[in-house]
matplotlib code that plots the C-alpha trace (Angstrom):
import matplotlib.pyplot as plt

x = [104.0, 101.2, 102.3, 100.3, 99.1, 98.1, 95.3, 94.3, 91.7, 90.9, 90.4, 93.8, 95.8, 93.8, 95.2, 98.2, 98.7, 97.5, 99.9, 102.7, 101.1, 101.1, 104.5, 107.5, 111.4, 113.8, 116.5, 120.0, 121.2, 120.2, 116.8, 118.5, 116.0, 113.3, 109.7, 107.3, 103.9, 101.5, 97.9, 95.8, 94.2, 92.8, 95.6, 98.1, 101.1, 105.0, 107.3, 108.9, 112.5, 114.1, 113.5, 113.7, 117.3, 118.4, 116.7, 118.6, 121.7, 121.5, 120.8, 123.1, 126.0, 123.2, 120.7, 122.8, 121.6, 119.0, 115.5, 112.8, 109.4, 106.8, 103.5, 102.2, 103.5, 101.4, 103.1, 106.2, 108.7, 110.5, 110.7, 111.5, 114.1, 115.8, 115.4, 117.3, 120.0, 120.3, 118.1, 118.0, 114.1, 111.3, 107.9, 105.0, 102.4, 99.0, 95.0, 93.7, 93.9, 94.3, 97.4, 99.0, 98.1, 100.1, 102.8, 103.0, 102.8, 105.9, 107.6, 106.7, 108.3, 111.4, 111.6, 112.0, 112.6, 113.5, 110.0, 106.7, 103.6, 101.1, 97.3, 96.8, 96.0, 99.1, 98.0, 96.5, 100.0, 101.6, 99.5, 101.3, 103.7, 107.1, 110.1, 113.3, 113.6, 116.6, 114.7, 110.9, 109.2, 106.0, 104.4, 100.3, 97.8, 98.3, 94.8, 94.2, 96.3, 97.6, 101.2, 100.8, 99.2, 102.1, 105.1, 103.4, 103.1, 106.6, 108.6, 107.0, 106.0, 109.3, 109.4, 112.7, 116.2, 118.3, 119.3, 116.5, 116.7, 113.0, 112.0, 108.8, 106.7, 104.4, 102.4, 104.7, 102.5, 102.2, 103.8, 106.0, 105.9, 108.6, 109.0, 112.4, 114.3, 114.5, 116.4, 115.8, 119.0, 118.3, 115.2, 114.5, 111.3, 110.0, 106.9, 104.4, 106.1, 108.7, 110.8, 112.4, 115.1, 115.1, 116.9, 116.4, 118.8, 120.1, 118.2, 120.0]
y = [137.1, 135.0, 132.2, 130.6, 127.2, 125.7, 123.9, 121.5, 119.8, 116.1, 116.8, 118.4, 115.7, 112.9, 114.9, 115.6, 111.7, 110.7, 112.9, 111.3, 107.7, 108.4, 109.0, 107.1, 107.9, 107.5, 105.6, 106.0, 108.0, 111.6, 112.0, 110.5, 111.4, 112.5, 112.3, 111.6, 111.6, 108.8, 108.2, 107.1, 104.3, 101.4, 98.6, 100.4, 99.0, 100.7, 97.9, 98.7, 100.1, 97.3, 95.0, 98.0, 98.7, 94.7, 94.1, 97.3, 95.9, 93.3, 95.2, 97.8, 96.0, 96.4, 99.2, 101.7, 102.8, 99.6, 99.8, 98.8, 98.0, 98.6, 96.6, 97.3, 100.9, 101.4, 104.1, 104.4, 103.1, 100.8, 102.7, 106.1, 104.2, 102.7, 105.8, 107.6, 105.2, 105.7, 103.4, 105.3, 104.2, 103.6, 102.6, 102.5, 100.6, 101.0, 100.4, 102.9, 106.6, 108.3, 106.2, 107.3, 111.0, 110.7, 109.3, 111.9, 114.5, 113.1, 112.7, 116.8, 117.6, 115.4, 116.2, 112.7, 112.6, 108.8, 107.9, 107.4, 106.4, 104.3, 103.9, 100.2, 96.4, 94.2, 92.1, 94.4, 96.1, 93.1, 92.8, 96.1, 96.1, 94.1, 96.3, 93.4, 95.2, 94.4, 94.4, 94.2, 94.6, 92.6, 93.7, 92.7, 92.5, 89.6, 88.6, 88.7, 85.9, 88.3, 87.1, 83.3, 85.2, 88.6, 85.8, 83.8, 86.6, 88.3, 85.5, 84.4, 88.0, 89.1, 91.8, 90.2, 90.9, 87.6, 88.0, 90.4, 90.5, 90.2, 91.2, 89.5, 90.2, 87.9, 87.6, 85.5, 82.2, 82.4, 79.6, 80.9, 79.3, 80.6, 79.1, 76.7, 79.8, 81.8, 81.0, 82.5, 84.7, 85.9, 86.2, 88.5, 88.4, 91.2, 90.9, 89.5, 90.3, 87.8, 89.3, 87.4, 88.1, 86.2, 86.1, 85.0, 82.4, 83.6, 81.7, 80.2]
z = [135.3, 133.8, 132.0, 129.0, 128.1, 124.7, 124.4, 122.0, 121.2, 121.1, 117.1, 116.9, 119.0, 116.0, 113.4, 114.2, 115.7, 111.8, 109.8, 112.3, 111.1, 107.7, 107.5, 106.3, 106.7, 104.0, 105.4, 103.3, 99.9, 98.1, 100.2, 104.0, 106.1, 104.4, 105.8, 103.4, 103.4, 102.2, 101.8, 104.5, 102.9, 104.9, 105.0, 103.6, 105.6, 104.7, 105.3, 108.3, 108.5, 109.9, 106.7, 104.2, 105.9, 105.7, 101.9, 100.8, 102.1, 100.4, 97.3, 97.6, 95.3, 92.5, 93.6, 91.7, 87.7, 88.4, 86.2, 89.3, 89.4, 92.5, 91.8, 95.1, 95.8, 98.6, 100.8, 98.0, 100.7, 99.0, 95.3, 96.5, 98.7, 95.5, 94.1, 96.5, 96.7, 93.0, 90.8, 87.3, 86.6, 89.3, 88.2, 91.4, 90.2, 92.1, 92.2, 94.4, 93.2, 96.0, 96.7, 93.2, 93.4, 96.9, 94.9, 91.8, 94.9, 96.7, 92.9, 92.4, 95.8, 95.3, 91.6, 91.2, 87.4, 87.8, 89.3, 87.6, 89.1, 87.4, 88.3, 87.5, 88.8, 89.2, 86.4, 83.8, 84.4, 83.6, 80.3, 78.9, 77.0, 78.7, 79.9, 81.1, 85.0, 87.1, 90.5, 91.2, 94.7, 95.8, 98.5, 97.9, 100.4, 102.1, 102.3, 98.3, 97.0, 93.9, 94.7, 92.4, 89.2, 89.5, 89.8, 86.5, 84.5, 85.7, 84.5, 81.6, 80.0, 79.8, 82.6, 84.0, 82.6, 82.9, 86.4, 88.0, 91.7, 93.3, 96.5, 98.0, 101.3, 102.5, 106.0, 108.7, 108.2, 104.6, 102.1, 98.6, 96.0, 93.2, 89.8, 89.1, 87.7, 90.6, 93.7, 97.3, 98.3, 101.9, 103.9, 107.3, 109.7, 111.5, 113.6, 110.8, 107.9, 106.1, 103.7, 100.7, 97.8, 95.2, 92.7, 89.3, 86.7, 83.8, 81.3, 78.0]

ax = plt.figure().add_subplot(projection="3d")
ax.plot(x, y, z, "-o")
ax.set_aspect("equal")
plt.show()
């Protein structure tokens, strides 16, 4: 009997190792335990499932028929996550093109009706025309200081319904500053990542 041994090559073990990398796993709802795909974009960073599984805890008495807004989609974690738990609208907001065709590819093989991806800056975004959302994610780069300039123009553009819920994530030495309406809820660490909710005041 001869037996028989595959053999792959250094090339094929670095691809296969990469499409394992650039992969995340949705944790709860209509798509539990999906792997999705994402684009293998220097920096790109999926908040890890330990805080996605705590923040979505914490959201889950309001995740339900919620209108969210990603301004740092990145990988998608986080919106295709509400979206799977059952947000009724999902807008991913990102820069980098690749990233959003990723996005629109993972919306196609969902048939995410509820998610829309959007090639755009954070603030040029925030420029359009306002939409009140009940949650927004914040997940910048942590090295680009966008997170001051998106929380200005967030509150005072009208993008927040009366008592949005606002999840932030910043690096683990890194300050917040949030404006007198809006109250920290809960907050988590993992490694170097500090995870906030806030949530903001109804205003009169």
């Amino acid at each position: 009997m001869v037996s028989t041994m595959t053999v792959f090559s250094n090339t094929e073990f670095s691809v296969k190792a990469n499409q394992q990398k650039n992969q995340l796993r949705l944790i709860a709802g209509t798509w539990r335990g999906r792997k999705l795909p994402f684009a293998p974009v220097p920096g790109l960073r999926p908040t890890p499932d330990r805080v996605r599984e705590t923040l979505f805890n914490w959201l889950s008495p309001v995740i339900r028929e919620a209108r969210c807004l990603d301004l740092f989609a990145g990988s998608g974690a986080l919106g295709f996550e509400a979206a799977s738990r059952g947000a009724a609208e999902v807008i991913l907001v990102d820069s980098h093109a690749e990233v959003i065709h990723s996005l629109r590819q993972q919306i196609d093989v969902l048939d995410a009706r509820q998610v829309r991806a959007v090639q755009s800056g954070c603030n040029r975004y925030l420029d359009s025309q306002a939409q009140p959302m009940d949650i927004v994610f914040l997940d910048p780069p942590y090295h680009e200081n966008l997170l001051p300039g998106c929380i200005g123009q967030l509150e005072s553009a009208g993008w927040l319904a009366n008592e949005a819920w606002i999840y932030i994530e910043t690096g683990k030495f890194s300050d917040l500053d949030i404006p007198d309406t809006w109250a920290l809820f809960r907050n988590t660490v993992a490694g170097q990542v500090n995870g906030y909710l806030v949530r903001r005041q109804a205003v009169t």
